[in-house]
C-alpha positions as CSV (number, residue, x, y, z in Angstrom):
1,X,4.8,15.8,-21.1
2,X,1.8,14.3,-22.1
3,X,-1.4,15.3,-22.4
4,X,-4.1,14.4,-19.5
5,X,-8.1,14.4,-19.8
6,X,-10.4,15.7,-17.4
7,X,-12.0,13.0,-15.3
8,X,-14.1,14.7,-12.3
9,X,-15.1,17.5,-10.4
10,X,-16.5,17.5,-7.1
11,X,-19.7,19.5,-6.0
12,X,-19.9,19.3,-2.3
13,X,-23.5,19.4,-1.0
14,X,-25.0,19.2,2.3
15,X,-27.6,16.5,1.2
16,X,-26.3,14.3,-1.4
17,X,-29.9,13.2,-2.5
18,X,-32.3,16.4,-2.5
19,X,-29.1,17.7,-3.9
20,X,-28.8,15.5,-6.9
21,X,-32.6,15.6,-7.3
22,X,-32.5,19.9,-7.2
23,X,-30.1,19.6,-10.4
24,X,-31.9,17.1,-11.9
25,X,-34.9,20.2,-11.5
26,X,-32.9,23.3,-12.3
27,X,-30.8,21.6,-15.3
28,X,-32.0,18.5,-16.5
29,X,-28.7,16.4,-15.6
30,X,-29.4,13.2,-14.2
31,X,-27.3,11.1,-11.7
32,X,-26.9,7.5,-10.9
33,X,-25.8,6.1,-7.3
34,X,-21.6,6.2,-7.1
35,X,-21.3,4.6,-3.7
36,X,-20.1,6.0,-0.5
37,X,-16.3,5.7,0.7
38,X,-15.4,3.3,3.9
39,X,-12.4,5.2,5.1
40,X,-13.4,9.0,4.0
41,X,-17.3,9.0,5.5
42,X,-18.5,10.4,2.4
43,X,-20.9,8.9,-0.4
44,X,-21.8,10.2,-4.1
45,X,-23.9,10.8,-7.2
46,X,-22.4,10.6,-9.9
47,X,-23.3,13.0,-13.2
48,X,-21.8,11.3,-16.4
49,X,-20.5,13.6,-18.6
50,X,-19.2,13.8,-22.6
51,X,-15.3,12.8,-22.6
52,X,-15.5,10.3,-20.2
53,X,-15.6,12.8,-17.6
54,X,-18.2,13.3,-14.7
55,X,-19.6,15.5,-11.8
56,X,-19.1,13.8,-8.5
57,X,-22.1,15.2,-6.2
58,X,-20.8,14.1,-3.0
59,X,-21.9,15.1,0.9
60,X,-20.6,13.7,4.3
61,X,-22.8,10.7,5.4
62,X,-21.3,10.0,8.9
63,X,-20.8,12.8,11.3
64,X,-19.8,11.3,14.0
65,X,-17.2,8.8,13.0
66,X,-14.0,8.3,14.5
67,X,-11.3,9.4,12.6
68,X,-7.2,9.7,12.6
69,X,-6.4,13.3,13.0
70,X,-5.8,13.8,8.8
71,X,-9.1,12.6,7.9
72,X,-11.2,14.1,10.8
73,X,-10.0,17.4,9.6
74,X,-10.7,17.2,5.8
75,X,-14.1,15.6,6.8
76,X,-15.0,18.9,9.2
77,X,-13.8,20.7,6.1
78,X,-16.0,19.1,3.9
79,X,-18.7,19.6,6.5
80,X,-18.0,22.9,7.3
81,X,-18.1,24.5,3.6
82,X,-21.2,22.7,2.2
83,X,-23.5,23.5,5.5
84,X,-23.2,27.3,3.4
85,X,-24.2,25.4,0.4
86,X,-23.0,23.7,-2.7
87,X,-18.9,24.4,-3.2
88,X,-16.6,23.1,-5.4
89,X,-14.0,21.0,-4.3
90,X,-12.1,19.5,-6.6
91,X,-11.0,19.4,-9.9
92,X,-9.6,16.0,-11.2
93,X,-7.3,15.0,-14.2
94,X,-7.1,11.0,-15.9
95,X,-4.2,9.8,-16.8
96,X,-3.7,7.4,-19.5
97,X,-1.8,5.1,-18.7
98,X,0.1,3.8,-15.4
99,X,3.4,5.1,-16.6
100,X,1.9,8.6,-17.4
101,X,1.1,8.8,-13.8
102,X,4.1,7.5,-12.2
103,X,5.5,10.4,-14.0
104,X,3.1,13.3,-12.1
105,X,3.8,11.5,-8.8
106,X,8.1,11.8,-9.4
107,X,7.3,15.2,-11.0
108,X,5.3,16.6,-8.1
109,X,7.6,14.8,-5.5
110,X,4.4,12.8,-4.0
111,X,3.5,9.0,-4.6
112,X,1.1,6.6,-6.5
113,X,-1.6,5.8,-4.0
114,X,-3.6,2.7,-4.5
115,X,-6.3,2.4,-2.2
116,X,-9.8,0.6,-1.8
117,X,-12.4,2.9,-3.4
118,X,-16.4,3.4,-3.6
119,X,-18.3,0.5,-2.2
120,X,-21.6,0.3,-4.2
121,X,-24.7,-1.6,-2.2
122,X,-24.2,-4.5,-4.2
123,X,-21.2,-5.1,-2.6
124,X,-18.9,-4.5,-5.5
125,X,-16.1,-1.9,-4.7
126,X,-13.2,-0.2,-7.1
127,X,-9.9,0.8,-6.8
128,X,-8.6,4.2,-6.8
129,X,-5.5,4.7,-8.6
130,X,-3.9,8.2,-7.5
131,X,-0.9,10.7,-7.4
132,X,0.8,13.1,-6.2
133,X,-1.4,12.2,-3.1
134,X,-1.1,15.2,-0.8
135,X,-3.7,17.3,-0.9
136,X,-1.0,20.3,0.1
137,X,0.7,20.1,-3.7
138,X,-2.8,20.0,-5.0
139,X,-6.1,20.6,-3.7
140,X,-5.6,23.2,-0.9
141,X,-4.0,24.9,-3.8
142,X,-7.3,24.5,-6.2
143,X,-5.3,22.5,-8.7
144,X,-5.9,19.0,-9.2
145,X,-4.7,15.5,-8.4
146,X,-4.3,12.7,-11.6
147,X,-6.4,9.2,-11.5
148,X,-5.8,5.9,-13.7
149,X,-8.2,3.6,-14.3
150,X,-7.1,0.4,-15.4
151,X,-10.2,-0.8,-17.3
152,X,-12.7,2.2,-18.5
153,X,-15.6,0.2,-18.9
154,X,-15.5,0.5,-14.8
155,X,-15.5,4.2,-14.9
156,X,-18.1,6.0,-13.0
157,X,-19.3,8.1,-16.0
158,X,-19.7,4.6,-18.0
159,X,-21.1,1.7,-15.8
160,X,-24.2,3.1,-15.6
161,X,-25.2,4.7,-19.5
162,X,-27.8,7.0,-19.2
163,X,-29.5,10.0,-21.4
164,X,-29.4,13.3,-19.5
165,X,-33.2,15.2,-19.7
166,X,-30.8,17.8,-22.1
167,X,-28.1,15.7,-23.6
168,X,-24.9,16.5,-23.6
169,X,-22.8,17.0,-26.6
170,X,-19.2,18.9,-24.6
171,X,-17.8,20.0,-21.7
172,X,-17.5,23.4,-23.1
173,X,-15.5,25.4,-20.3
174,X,-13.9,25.5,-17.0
175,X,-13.7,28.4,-15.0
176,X,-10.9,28.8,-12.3
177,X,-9.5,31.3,-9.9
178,X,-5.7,30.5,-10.3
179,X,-3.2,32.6,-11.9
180,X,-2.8,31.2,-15.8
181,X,0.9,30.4,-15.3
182,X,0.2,28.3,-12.2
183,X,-2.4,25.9,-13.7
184,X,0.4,25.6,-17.1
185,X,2.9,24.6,-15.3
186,X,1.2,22.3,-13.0
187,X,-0.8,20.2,-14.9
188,X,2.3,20.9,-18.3
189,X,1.9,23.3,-21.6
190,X,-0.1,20.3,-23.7
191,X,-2.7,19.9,-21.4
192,X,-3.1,23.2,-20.7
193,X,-4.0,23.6,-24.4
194,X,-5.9,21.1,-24.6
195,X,-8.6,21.8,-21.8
196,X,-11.3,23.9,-22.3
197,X,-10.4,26.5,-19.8
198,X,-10.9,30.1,-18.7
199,X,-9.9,31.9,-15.9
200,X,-11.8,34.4,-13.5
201,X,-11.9,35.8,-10.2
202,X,-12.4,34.9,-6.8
203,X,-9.9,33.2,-5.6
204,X,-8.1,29.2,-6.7
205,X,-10.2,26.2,-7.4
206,X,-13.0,25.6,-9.5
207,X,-15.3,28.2,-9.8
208,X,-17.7,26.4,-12.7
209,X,-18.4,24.0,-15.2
210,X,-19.9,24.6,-18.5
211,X,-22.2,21.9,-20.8
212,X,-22.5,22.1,-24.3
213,X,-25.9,20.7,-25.2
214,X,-26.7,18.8,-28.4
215,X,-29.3,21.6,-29.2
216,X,-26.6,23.8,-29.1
217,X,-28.0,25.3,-26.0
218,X,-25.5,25.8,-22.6
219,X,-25.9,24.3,-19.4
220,X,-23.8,26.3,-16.3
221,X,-23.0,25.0,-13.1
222,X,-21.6,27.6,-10.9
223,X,-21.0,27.4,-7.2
224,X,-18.3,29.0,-5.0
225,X,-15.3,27.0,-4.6
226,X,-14.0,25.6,-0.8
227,X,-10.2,25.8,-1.3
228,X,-9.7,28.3,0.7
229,X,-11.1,26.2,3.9
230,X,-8.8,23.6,3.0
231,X,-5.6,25.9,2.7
232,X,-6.0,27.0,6.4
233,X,-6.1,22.8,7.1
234,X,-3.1,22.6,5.6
């Protein structure tokens, strides 16, 4: 199996831009605008990090849209869980190349989902390359889904090159609430090595994210994850 790189983690907040401003504050981590999504009513900041990997800072923008029954519920979700304050979400591998992730979706038993992705207000979008695609075999389970981006100098932790107040040097550590053996054999034995993680209490997902700094110093972004909302959905 081959090995996968983090790409993003999501930090649900209530409000996406005191949010990304209070971080900015408390840690020094800057963000640049990552667009909002037309058919989830969500938008995001985006918080580039070493690796090619980045913190998604993301918050529901329309409250009141219409929505088929799938997406309504995943948006109250979303709603639901950050109104009690920042969560995490979701925690999100790349994989590099198209092959690699044909091979999660017939592994998992899900699909390769191509879809429209952040619109940006100069009306340039993306396209979000995705498997399994069911958040049941992934997210409401606090394990993650696989992304392929076909050209990386359109990745969201690259367009916009910027020097955090305490630059980064590593994404030192991962802390999650699954059982070891899960995460191994989910995301395969190489990977698993190859990810800087550790494992805690308090129940699956992402619990937090630790920065190396180049001053040798730590940066620690802890929140409570939201899985658990999301099982019951499921």
């Amino acid at each position: 199996m081959p090995v996968y790189d983090l790409d993003h983690v999501t930090l649900g907040v209530r409000h996406l831009y005191e949010s990304a401003e209070r971080l900015r504050r408390e840690t020094g981590l800057r963000s640049h605008e990552g667009g909002w999504l037309e058919v989830m009513p969500t938008a995001h900041r985006v918080i580039p990090l070493p690796g090619g990997a980045f913190v998604n800072v993301e918050s529901v923008i329309d409250h009141y849209a219409e929505l088929p029954p799938g997406l309504g519920a995943f948006r109250d979700w979303f709603e639901r869980t950050t109104r009690r304050g920042d969560h995490w979400m979701t925690w999100n591998l790349r994989a590099r190349s198209r092959a690699d992730l044909q091979d999660v979706a017939r592994r998992l038993g899900g699909e390769v989902i191509e879809a429209r992705g952040a619109l940006h207000p100069d009306g340039t979008s993306t396209t979000t390359i995705m498997a399994p695609g069911d958040a049941r075999k992934t997210w409401a389970r606090g394990l993650p889904n696989w992304y392929y981006h076909e050209d990386m100098s359109r990745h969201p932790a690259r367009t916009t090159p910027m020097t955090h107040e305490r630059p980064l040097a590593a994404v030192a550590w991962l802390e999650l609430g699954n059982d070891p053996a899960e995460v191994e054999e989910h995301i395969g034995k190489e990977t698993f090595g190859a990810l800087p993680l550790r494992f805690v209490s308090g129940g699956p997902g992402l619990h937090g994210v630790g920065l190396r700094t180049e001053d040798g110093d730590e940066i620690a972004l802890r929140a409570p994850s939201g899985v658990s909302g999301l099982a019951a959905l499921t």
